[in-house]
Backbone bond lengths (Angstrom), bond angles and torsions (degrees), N, CA, C in turn:
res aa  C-N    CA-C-N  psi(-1)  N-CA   C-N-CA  omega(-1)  CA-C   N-CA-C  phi
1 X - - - 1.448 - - 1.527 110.21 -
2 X 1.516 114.91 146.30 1.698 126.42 155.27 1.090 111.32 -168.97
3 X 2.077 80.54 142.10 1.617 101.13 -178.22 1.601 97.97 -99.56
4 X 1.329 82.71 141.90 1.313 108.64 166.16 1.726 138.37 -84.27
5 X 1.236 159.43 118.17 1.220 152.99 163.02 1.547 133.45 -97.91
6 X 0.994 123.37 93.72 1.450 110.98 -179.29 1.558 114.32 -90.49
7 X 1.171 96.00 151.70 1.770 117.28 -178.34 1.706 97.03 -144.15
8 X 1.582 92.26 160.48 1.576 132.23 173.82 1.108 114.97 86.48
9 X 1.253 118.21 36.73 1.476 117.39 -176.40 2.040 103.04 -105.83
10 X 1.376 104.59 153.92 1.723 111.67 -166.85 1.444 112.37 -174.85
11 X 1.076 98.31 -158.89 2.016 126.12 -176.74 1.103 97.54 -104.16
12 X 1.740 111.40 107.98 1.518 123.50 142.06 1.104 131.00 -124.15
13 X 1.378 119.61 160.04 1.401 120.81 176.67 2.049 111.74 -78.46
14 X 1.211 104.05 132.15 1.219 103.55 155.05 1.333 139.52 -19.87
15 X 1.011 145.97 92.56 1.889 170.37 -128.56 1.366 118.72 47.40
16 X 1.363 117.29 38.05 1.559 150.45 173.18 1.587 104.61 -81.23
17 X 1.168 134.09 158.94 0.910 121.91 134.00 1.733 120.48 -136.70
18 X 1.718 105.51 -164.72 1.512 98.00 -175.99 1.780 105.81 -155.26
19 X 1.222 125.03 160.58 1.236 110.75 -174.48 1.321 103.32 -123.11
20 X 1.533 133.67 116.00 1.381 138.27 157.62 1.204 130.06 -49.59
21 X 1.144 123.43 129.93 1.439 110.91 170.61 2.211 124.43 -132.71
22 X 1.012 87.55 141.53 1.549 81.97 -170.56 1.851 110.46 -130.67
23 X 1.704 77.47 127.04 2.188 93.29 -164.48 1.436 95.74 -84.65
24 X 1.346 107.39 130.67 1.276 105.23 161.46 1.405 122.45 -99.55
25 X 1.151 118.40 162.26 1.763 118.19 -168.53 1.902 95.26 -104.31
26 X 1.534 123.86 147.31 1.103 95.85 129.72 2.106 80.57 125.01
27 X 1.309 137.53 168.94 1.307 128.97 159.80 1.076 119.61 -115.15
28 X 1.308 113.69 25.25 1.614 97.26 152.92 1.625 123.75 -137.35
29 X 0.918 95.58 73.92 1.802 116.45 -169.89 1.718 82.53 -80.69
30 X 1.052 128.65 -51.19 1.663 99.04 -158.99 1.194 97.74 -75.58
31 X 1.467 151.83 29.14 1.549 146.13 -175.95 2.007 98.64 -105.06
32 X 1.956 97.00 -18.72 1.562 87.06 168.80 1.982 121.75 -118.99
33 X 1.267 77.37 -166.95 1.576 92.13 -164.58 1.509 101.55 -113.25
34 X 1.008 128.58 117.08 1.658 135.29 -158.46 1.495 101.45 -104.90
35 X 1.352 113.04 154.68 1.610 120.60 -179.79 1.718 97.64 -157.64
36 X 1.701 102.95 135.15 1.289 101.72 175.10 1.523 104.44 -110.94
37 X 1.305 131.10 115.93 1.818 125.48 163.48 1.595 106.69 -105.48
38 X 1.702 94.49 -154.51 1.228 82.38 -155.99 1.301 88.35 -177.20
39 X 1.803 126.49 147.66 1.476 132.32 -149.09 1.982 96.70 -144.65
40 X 1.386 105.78 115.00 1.150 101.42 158.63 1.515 130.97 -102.99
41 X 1.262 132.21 151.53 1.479 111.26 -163.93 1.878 119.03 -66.64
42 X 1.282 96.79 147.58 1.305 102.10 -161.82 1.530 119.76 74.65
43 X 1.177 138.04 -18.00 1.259 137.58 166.77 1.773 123.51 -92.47
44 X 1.380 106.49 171.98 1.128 105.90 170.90 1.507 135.55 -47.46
45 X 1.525 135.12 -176.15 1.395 122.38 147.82 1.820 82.82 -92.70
46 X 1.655 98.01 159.29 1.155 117.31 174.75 1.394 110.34 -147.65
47 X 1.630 105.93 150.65 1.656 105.13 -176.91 1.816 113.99 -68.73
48 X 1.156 122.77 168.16 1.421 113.73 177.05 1.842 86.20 -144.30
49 X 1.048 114.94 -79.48 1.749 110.49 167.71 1.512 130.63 -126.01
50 X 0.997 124.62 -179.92 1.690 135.54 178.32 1.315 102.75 -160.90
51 X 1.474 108.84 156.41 1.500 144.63 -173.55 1.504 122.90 -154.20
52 X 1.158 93.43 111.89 1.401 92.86 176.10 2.086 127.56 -63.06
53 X 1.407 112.39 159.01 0.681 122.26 -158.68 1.834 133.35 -51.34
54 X 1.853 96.54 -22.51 1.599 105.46 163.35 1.547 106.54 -109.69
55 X 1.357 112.59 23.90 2.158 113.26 -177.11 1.199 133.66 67.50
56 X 1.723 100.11 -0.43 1.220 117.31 -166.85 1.935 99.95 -66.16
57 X 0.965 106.65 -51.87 1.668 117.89 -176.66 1.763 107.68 -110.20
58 X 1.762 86.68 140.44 1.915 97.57 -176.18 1.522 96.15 -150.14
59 X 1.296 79.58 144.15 2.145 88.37 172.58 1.711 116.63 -153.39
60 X 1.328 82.51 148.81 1.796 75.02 -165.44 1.125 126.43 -140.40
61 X 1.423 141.04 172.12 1.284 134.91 -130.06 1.910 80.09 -92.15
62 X 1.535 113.79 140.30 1.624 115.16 165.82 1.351 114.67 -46.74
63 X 1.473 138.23 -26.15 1.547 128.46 -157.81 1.522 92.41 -80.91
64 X 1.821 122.57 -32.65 1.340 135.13 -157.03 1.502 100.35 -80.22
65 X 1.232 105.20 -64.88 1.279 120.63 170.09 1.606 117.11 17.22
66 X 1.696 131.24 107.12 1.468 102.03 -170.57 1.396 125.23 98.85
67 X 1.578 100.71 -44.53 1.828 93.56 -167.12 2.155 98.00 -125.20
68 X 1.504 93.79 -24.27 1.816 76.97 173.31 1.870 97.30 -111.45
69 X 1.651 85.00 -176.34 1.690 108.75 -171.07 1.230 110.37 -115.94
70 X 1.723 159.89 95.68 1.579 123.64 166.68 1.257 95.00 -81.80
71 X 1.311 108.43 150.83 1.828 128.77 162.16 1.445 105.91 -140.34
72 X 1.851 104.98 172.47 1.420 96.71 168.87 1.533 86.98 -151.02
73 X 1.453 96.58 172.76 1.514 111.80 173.24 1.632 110.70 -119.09
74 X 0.990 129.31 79.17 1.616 125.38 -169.78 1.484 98.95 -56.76
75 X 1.447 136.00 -15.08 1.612 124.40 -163.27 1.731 84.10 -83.62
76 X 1.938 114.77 -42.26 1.357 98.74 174.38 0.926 138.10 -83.53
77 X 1.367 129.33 -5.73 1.302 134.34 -168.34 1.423 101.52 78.14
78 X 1.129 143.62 53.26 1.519 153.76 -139.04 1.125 112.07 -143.65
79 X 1.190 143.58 88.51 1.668 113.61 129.78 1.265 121.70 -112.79
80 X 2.014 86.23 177.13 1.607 86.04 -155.16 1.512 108.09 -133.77
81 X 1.323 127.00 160.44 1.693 117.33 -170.93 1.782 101.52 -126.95
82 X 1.136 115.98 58.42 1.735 118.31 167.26 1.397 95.25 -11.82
83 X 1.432 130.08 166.84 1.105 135.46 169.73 1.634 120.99 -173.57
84 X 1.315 119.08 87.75 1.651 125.46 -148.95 1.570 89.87 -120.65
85 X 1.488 115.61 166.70 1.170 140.34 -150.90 1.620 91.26 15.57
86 X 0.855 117.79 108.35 1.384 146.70 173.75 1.593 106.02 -84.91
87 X 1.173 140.77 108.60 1.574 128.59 166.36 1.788 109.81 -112.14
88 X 1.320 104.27 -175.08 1.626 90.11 -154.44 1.650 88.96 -112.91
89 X 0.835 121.91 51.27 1.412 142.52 155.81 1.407 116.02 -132.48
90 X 1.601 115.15 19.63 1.483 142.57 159.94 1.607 111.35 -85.85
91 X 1.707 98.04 -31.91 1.720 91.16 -176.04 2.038 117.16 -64.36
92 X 1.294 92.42 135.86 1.215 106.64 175.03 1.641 117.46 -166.25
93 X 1.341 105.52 175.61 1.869 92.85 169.07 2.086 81.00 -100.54
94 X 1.173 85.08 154.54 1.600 102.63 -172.62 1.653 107.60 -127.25
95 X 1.111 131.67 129.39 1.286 156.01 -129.99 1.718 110.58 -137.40
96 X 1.458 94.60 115.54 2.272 82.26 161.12 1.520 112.22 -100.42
97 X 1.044 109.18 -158.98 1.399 95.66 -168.68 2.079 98.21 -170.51
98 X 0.664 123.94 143.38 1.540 125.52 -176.38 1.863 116.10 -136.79
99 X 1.589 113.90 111.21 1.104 91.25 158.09 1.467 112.25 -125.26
100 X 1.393 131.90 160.55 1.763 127.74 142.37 0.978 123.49 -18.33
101 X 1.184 123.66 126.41 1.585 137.83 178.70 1.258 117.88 -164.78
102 X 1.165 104.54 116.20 2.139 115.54 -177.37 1.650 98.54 -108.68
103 X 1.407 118.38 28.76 1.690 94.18 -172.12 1.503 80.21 -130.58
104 X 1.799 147.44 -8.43 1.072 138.52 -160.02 1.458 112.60 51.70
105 X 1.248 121.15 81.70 1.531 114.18 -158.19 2.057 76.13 -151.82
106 X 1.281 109.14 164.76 1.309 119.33 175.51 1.719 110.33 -105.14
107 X 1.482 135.70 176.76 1.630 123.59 162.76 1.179 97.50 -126.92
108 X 1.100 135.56 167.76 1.190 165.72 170.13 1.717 123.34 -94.37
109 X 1.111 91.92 -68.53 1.855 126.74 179.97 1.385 114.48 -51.15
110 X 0.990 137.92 118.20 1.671 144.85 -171.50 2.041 98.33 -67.79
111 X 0.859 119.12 -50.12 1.253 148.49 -171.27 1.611 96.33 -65.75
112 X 1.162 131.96 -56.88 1.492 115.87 169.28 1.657 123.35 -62.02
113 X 1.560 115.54 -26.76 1.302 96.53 174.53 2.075 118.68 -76.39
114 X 1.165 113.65 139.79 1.291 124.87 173.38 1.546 120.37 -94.53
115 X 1.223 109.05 -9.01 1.739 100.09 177.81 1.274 98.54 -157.74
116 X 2.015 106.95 138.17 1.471 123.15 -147.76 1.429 106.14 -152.84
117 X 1.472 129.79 137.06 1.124 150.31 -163.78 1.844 91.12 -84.08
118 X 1.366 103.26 160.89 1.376 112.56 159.82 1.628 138.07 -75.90
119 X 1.954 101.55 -28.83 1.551 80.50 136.46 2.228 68.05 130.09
120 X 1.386 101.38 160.65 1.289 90.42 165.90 1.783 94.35 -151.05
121 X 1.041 110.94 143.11 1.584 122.92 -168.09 1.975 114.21 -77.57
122 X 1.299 110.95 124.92 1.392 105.65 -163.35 1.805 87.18 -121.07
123 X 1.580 117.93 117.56 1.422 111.66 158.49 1.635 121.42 -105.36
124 X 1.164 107.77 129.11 1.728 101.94 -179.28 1.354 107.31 -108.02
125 X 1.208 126.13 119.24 1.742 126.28 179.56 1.649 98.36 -114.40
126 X 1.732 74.17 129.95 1.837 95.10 160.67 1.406 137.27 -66.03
């Protein structure tokens, strides 16, 4: 099992940015494969990025593409979602997400991760 926490989420202005971060509980965070999405109201959750389990490999949602970062820190139990030119069709509550993985491979799929943070709220004003 791990819980997850995300922090740094807030009020920015448009081509701002901000960096997320999500604690993991627990010693064996590098055994998963992390994914950050992200829920606007009335809409779906949707993927934004993933990283596999040693950071070696990351992929990310096309809208992100360019303007955010995932990383992690396995010494902290860390990852993290950079997030530059910020536009306000960025606002959402934004989400990590953790699953198992022994092959170092990244997910995509909302539906494969099994364990999920509560989420930390990102507003972007025009």
């Amino acid at each position: 099992q791990v819980q997850l926490v995300e922090s740094g989420g807030g009020l920015v202005q448009a081509g701002g940015s901000l960096r997320l971060s999500c604690a993991a509980s627990g010693r064996t965070f590098v055994t998963y494969a992390m994914g950050w999405f992200r829920q606007a109201p009335g809409k779906e959750r949707e993927f934004v990025a993933g990283i596999s389990r040693t950071g070696v490999s990351t992929t990310y949602a096309d809208f992100v593409k360019g303007r955010f970062t995932i990383s992690r820190d396995n010494a902290r139990d860390t990852v993290y979602l950079q997030m530059n030119s910020l536009k306000p069709e960025d606002t959402a509550a934004y989400y990590c997400a953790a699953v198992r993985d022994y092959s170092d491979s990244y997910y995509v799929r909302k539906s494969l991760y099994d364990h999920w943070g509560r989420g930390t709220q990102v507003t972007v004003s025009s």
